[in-house]
DRENPA-3360 file (N, C-alpha, C; in nm, 2 decimals, always signed):
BEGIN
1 = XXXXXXXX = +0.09/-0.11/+0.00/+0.00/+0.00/+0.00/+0.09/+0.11/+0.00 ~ +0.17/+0.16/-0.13/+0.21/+0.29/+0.01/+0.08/+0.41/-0.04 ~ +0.04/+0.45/+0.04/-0.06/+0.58/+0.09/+0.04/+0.67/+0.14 ~ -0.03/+0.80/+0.04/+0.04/+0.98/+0.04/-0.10/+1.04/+0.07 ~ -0.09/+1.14/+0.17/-0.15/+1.27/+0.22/-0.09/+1.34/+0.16 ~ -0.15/+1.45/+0.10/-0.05/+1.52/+0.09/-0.08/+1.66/+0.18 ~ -0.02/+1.79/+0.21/-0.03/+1.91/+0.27/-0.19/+1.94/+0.28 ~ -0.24/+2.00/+0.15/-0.35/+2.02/+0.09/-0.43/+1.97/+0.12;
9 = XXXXXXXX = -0.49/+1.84/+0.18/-0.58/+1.80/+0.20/-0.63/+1.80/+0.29 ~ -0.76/+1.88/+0.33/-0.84/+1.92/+0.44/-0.91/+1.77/+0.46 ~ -0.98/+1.72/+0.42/-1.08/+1.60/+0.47/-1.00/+1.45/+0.46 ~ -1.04/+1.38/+0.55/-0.98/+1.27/+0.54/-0.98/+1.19/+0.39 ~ -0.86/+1.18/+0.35/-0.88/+1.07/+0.22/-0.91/+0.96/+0.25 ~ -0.99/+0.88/+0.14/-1.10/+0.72/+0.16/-0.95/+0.62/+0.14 ~ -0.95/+0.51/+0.19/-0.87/+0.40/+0.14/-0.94/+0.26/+0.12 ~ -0.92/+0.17/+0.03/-1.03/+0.05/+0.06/-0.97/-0.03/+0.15;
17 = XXXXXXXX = -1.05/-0.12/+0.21/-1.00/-0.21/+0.33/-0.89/-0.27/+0.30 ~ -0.75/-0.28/+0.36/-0.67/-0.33/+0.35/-0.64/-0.44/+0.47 ~ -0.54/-0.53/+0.46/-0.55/-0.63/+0.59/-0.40/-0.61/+0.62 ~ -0.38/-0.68/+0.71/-0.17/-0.61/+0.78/-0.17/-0.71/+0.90 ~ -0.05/-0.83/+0.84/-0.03/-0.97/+0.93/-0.17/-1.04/+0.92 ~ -0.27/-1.03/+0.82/-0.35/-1.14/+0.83/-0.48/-1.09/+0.90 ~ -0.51/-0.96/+0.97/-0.55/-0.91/+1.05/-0.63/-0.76/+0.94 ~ -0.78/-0.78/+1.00/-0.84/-0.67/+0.91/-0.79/-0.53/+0.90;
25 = XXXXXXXX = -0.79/-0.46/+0.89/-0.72/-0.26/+0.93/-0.83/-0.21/+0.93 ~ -0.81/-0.12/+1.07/-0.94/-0.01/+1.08/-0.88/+0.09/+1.08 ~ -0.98/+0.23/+1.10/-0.89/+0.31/+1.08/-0.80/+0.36/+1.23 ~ -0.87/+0.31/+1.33/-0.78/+0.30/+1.47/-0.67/+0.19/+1.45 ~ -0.65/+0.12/+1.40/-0.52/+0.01/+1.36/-0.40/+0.07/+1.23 ~ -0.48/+0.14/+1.16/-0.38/+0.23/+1.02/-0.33/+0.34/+1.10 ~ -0.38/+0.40/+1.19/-0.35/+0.55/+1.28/-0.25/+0.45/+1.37 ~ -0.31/+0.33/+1.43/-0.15/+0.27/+1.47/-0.01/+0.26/+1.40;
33 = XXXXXXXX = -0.06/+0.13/+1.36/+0.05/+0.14/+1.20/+0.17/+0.24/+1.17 ~ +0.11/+0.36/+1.13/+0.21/+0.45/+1.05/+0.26/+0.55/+1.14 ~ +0.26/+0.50/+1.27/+0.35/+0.52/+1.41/+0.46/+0.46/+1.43 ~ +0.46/+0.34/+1.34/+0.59/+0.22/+1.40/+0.69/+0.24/+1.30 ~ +0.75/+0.19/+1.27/+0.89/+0.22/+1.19/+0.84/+0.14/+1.10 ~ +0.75/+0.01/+1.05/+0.73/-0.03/+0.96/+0.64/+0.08/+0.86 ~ +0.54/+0.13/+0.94/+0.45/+0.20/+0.88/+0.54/+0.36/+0.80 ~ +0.63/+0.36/+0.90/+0.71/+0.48/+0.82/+0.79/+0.47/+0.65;
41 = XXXXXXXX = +0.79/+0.37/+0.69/+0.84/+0.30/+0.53/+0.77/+0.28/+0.43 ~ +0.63/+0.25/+0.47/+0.51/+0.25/+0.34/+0.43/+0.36/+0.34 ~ +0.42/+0.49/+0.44/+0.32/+0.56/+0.44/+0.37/+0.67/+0.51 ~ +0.39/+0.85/+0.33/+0.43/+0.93/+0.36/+0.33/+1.06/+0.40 ~ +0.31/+1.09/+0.52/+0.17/+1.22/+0.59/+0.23/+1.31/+0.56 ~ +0.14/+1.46/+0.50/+0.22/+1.55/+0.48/+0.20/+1.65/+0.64 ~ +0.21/+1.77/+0.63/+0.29/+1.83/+0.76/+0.12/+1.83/+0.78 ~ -0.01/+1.88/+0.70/-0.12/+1.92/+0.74/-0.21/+1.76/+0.86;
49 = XXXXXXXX = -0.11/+1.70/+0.86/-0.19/+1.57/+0.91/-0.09/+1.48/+0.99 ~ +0.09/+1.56/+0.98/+0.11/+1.50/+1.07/+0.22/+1.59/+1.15 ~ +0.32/+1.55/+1.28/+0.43/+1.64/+1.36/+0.57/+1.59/+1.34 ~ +0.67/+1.61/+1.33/+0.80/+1.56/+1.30/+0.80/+1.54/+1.46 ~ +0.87/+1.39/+1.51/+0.89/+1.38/+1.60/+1.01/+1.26/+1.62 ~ +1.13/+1.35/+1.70/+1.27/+1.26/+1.70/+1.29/+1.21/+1.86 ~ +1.31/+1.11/+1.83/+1.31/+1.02/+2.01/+1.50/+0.92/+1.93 ~ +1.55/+0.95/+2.04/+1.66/+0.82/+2.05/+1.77/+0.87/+1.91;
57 = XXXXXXXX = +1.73/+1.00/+1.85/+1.81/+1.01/+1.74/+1.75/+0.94/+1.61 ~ +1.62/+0.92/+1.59/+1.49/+0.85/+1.50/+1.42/+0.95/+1.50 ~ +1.38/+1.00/+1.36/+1.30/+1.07/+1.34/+1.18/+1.03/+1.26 ~ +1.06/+1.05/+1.29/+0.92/+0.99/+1.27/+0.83/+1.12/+1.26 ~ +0.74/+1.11/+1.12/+0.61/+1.15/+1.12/+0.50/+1.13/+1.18 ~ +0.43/+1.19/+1.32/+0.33/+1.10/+1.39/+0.22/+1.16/+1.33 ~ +0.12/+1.12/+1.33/+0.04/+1.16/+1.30/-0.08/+1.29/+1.38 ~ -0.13/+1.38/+1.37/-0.22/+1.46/+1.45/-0.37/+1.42/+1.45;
65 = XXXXXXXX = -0.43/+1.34/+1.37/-0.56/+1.29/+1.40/-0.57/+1.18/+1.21 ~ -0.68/+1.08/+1.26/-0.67/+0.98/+1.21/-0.63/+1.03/+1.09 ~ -0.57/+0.99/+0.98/-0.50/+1.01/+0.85/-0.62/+0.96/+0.69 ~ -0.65/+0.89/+0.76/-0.75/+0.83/+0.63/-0.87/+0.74/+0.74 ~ -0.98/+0.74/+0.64/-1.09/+0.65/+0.69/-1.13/+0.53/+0.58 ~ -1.11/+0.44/+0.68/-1.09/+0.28/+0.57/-1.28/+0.27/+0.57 ~ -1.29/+0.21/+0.42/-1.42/+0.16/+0.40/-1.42/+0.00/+0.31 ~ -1.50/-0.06/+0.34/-1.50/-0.19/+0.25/-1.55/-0.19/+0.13;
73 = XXXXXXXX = -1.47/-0.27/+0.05/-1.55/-0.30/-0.10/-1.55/-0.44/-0.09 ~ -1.59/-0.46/-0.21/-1.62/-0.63/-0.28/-1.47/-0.66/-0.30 ~ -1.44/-0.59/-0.36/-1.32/-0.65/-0.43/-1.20/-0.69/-0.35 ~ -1.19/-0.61/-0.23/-1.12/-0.64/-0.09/-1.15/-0.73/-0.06 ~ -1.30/-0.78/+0.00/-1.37/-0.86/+0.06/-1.31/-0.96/-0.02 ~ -1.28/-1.00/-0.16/-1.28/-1.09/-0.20/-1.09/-1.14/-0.19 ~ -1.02/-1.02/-0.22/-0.88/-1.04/-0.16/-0.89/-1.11/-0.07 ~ -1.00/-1.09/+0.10/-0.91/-1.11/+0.21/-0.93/-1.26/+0.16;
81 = XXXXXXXX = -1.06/-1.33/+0.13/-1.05/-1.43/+0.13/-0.89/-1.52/+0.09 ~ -0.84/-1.49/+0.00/-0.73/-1.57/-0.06/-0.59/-1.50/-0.01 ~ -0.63/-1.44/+0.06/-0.50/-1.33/+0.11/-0.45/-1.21/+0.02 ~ -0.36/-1.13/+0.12/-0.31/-1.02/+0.06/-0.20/-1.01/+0.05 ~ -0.12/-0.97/-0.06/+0.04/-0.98/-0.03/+0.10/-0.86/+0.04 ~ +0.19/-0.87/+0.16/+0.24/-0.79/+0.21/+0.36/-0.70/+0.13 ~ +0.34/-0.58/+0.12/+0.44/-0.57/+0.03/+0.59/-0.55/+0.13 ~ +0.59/-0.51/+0.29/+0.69/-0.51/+0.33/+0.77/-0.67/+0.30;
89 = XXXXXXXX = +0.73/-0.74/+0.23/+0.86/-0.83/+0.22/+0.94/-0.82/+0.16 ~ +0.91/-0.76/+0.03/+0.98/-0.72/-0.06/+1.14/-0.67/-0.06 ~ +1.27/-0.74/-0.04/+1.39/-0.68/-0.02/+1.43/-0.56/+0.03 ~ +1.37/-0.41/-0.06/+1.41/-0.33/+0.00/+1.37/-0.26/+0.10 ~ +1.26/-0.24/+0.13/+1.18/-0.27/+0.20/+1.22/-0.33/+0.38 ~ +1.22/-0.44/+0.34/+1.23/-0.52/+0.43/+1.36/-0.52/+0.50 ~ +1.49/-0.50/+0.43/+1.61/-0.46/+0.50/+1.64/-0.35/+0.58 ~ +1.55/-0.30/+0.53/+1.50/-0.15/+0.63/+1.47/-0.17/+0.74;
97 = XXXXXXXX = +1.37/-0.26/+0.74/+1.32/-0.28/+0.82/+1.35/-0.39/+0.99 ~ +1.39/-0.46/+0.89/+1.54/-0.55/+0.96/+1.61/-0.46/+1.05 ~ +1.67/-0.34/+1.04/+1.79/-0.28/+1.05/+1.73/-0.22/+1.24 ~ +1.61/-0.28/+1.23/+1.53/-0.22/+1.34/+1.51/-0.37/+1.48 ~ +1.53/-0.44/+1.41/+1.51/-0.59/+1.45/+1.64/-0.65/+1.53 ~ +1.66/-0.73/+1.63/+1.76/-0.78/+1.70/+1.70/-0.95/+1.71 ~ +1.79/-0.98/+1.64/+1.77/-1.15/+1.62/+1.85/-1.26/+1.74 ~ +1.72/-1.28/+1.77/+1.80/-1.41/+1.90/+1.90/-1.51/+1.87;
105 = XXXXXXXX = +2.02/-1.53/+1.88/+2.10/-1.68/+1.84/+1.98/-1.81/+1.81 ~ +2.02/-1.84/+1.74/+1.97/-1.97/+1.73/+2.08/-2.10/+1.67 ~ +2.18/-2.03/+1.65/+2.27/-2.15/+1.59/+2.28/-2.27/+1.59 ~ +2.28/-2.26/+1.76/+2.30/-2.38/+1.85/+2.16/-2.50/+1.87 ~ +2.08/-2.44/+1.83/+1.96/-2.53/+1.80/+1.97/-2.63/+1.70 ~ +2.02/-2.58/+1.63/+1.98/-2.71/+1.54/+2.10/-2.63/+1.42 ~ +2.11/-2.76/+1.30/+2.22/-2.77/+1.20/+2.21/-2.65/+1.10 ~ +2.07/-2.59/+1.03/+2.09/-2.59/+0.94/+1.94/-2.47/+0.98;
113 = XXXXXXXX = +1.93/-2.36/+1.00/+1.86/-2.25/+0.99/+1.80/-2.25/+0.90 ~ +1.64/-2.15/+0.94/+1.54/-2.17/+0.75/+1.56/-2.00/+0.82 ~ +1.50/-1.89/+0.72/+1.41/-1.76/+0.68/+1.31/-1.76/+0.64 ~ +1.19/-1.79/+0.71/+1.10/-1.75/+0.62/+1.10/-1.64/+0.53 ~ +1.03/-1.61/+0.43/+1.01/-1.50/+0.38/+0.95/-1.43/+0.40 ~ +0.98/-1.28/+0.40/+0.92/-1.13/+0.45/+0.99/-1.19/+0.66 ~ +1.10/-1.26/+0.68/+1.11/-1.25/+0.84/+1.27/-1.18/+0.84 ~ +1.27/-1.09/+0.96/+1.43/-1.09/+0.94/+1.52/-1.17/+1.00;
121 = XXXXXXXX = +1.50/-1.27/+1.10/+1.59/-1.39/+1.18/+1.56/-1.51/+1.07 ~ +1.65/-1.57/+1.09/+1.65/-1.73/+1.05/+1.64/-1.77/+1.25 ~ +1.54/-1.89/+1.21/+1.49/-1.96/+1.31/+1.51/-2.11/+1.32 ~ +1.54/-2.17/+1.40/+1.49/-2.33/+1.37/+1.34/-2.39/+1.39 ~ +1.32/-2.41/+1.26/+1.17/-2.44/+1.26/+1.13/-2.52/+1.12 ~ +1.03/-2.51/+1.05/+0.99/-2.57/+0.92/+0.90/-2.48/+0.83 ~ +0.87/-2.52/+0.71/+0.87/-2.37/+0.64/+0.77/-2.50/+0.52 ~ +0.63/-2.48/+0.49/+0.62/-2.50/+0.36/+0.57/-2.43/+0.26;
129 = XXXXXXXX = +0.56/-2.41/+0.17/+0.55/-2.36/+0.00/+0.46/-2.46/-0.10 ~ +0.36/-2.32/-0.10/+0.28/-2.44/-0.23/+0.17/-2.34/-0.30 ~ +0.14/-2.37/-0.38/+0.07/-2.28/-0.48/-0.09/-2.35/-0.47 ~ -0.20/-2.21/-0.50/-0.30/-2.30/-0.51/-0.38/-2.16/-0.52 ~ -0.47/-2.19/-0.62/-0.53/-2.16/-0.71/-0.69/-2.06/-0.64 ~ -0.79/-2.19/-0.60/-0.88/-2.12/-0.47/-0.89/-2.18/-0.35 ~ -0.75/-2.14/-0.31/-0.73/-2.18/-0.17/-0.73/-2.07/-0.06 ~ -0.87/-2.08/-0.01/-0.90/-1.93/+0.10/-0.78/-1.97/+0.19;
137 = XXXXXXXX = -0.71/-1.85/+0.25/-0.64/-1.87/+0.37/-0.70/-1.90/+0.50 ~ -0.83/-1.87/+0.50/-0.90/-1.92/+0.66/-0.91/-2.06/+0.65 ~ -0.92/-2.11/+0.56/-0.89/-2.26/+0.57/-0.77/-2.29/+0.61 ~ -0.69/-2.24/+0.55/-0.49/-2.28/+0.52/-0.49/-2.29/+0.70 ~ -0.52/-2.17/+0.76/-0.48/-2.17/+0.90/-0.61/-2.22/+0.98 ~ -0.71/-2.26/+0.94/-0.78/-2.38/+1.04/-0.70/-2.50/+1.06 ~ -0.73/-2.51/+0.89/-0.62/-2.69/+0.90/-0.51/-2.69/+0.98 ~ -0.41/-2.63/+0.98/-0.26/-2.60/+1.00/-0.29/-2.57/+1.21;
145 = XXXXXXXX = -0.36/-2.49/+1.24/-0.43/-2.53/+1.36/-0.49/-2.64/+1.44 ~ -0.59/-2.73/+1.32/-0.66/-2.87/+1.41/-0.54/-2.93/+1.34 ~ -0.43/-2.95/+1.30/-0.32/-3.05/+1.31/-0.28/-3.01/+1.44 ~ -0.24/-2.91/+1.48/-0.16/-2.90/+1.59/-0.23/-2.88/+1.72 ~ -0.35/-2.89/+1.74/-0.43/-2.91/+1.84/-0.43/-3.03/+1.90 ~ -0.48/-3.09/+1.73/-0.54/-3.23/+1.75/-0.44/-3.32/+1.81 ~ -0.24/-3.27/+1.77/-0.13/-3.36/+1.80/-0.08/-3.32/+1.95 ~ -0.17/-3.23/+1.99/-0.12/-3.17/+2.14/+0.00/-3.08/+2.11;
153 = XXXXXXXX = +0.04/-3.04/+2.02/+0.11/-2.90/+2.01/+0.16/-2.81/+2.03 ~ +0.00/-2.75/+2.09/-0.02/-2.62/+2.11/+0.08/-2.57/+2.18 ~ +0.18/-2.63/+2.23/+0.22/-2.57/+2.36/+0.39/-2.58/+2.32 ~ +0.42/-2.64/+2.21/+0.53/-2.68/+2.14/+0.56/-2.56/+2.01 ~ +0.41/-2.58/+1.94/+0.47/-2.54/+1.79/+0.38/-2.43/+1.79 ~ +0.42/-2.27/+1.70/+0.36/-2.19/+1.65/+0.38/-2.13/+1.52 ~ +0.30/-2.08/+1.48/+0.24/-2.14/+1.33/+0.21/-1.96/+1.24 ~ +0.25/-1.93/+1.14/+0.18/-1.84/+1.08/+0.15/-1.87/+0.93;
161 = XXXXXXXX = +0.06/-1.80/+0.88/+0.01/-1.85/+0.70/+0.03/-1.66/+0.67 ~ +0.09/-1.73/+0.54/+0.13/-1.57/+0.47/+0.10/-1.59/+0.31 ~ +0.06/-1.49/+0.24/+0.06/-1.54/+0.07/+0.18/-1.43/+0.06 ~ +0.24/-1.50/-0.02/+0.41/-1.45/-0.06/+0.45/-1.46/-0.21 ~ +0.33/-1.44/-0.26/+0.35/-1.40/-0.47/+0.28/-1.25/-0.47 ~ +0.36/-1.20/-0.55/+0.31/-1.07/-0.56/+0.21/-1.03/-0.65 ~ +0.03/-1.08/-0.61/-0.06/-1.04/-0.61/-0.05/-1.15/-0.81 ~ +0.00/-1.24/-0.80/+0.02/-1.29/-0.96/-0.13/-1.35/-0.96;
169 = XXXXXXXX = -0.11/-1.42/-1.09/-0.22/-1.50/-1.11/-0.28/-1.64/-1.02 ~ -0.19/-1.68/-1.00/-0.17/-1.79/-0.90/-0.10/-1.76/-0.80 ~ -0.18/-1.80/-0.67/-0.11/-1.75/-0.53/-0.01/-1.84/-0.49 ~ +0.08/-1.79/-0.42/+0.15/-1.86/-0.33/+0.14/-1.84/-0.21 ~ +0.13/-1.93/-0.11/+0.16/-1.96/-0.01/+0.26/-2.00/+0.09 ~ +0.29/-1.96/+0.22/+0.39/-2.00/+0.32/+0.29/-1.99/+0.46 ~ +0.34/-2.15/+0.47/+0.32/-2.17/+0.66/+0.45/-2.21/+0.70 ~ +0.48/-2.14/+0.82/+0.56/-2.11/+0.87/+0.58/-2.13/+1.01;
177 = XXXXXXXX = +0.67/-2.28/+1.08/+0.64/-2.36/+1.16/+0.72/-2.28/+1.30 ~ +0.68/-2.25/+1.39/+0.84/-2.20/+1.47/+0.81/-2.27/+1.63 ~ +0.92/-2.27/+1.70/+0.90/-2.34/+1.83/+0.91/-2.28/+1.96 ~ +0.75/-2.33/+2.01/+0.73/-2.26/+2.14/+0.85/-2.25/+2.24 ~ +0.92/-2.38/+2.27/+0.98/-2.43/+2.38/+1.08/-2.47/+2.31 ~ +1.16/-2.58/+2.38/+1.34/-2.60/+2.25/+1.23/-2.69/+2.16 ~ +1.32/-2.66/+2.06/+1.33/-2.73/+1.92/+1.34/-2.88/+1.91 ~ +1.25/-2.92/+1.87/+1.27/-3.08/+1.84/+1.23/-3.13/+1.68;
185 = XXXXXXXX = +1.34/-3.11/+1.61/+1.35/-3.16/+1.46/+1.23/-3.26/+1.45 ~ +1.25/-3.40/+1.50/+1.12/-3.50/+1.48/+1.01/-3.45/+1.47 ~ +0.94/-3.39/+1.62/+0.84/-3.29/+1.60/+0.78/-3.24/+1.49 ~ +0.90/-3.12/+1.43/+0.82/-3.10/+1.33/+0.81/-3.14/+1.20 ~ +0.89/-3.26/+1.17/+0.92/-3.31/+1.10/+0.80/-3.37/+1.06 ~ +0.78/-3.43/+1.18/+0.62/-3.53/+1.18/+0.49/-3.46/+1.13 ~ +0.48/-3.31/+1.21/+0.39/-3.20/+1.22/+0.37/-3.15/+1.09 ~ +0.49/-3.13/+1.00/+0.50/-3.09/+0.86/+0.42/-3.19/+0.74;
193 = XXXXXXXX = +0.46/-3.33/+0.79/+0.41/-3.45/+0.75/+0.28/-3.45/+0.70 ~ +0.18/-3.42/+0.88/+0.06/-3.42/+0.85/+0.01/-3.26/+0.79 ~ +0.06/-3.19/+0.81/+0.03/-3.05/+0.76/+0.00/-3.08/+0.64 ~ +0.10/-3.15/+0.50/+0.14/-3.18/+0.37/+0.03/-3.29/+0.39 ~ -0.03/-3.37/+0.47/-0.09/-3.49/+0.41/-0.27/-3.44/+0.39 ~ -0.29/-3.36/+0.49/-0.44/-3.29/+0.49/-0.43/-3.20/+0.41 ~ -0.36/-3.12/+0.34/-0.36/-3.03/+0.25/-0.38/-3.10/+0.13 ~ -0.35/-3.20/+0.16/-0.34/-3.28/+0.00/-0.49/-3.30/-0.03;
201 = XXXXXXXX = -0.57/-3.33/+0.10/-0.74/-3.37/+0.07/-0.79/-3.30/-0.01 ~ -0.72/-3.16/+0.02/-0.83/-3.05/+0.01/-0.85/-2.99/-0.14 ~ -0.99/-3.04/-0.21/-1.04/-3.00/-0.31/-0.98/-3.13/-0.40 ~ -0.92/-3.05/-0.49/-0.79/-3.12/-0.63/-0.71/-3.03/-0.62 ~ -0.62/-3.12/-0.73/-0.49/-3.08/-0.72/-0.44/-2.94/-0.76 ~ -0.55/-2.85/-0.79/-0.57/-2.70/-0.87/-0.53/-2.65/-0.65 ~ -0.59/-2.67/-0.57/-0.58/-2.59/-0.45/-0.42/-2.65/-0.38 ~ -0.37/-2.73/-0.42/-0.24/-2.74/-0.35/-0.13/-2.79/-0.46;
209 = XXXXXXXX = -0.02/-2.76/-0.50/+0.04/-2.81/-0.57/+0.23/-2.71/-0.59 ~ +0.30/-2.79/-0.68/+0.41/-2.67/-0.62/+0.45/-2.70/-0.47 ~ +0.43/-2.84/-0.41/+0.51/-2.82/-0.31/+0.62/-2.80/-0.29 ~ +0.68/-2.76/-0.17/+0.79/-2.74/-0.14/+0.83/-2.76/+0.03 ~ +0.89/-2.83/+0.13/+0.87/-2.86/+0.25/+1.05/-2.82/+0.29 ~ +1.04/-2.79/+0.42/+1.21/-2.82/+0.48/+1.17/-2.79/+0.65 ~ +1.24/-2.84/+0.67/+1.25/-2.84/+0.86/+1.43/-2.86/+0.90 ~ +1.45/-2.74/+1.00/+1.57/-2.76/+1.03/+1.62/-2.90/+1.16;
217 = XXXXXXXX = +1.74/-2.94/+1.07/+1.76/-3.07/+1.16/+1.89/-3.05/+1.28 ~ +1.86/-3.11/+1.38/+1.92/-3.10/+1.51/+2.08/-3.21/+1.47 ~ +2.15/-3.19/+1.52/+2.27/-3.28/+1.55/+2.28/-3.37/+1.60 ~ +2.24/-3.54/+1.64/+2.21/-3.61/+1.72/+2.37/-3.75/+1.71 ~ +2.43/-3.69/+1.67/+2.55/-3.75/+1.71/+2.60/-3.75/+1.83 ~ +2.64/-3.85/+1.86/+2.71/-3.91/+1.96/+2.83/-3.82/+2.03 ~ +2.82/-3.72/+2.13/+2.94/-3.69/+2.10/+3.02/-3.72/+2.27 ~ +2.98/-3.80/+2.34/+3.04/-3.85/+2.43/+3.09/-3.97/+2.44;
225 = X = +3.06/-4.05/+2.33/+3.09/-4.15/+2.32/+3.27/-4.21/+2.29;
% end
């Protein structure tokens, strides 16, 4: 999205409903937003709508009262269903944004680190990729949920669904496995398994296809021996 105010404009400009992390945007959530340092990167206020404000040697445009008022259409409504592409993932973008981010070690977890995409840490966890055609996301993250309910989970593994093609003709998709507590490769090895096996039910092969799976693996060599 990036959205411009510019000086000039006395009345709130309209925007159509947009969504951010999966989550609807209101206009009390967009008036959040373009507060944080992500939001400063997609969304320039001009002086009539917003205050220069520098903290810590960061300088930020805050806003003086809501900036735009979101309304719904069809056409959104029909995005949210199959998702929205974030454009903060996008490289440059997103290194920006990184530059803001402090990444926990993880090395020592396990062999072989993944990145999701649009994340700025590499984590130990599991990652899969698959294309599909009319594949609503509220499904993607039900399923991806009653697997990890149903395996007792919840308390092990957490989970996010993202579409990560840029708005193409065919979506892509990423779920993205990460661990509550330490890391246990099998786990999600297993968890990925069934993830990939109930996905496969669903519909024909037009809603899942293009797979792609990886889970980082732990070191279980011997080394006292």
């Amino acid at each position: 999205m990036p959205a411009t105010a510019g000086p000039d404009q006395r009345a709130h400009p309209q925007l159509d409903l947009e969504t951010y992390l999966g989550e609807e945007m209101t206009t009390a959530s967009f008036t959040h937003f373009v507060k944080t340092m992500e939001g400063q990167y997609q969304v320039s206020l001009g002086h009539a709508l917003a205050h220069e404000s520098v903290v810590d040697g960061v300088s930020r445009m805050l806003p003086i009262k809501d900036p735009i008022i979101i309304k719904r259409t069809e056409q959104n409504e029909r995005a949210k269903e199959y998702g929205v592409f974030n454009p903060n993932i996008k490289n440059e973008t997103l290194s920006l944004i990184c530059t803001y981010v402090r990444c926990r070690p993880v090395a020592a977890s396990c062999i072989n680190t993944l990145k999701p995409t649009g994340h700025c840490c590499d984590i130990c966890g599991g990652i899969i990729n698959f294309s599909g055609i009319k594949t609503k996301i509220k499904n993607i993250r039900d399923l991806v949920s009653n697997v990890i309910i149903h395996n007792g989970m919840t308390a092990h593994i957490a989970y996010s669904v993202e579409r990560i093609d840029d708005n193409e003709a065919v979506p892509r998709y990423q779920i993205a496995l990460f661990p509550q507590k330490e890391y246990g490769d099998q786990m999600f090895k297993a968890i990925i398994a069934l993830i990939d096996q109930e996905m496969s039910k669903q519909g024909n092969n037009l809603n899942y296809f293009s797979v792609e799976t990886k889970y980082s693996r732990k070191d279980h060599s011997c080394r006292t021996c």
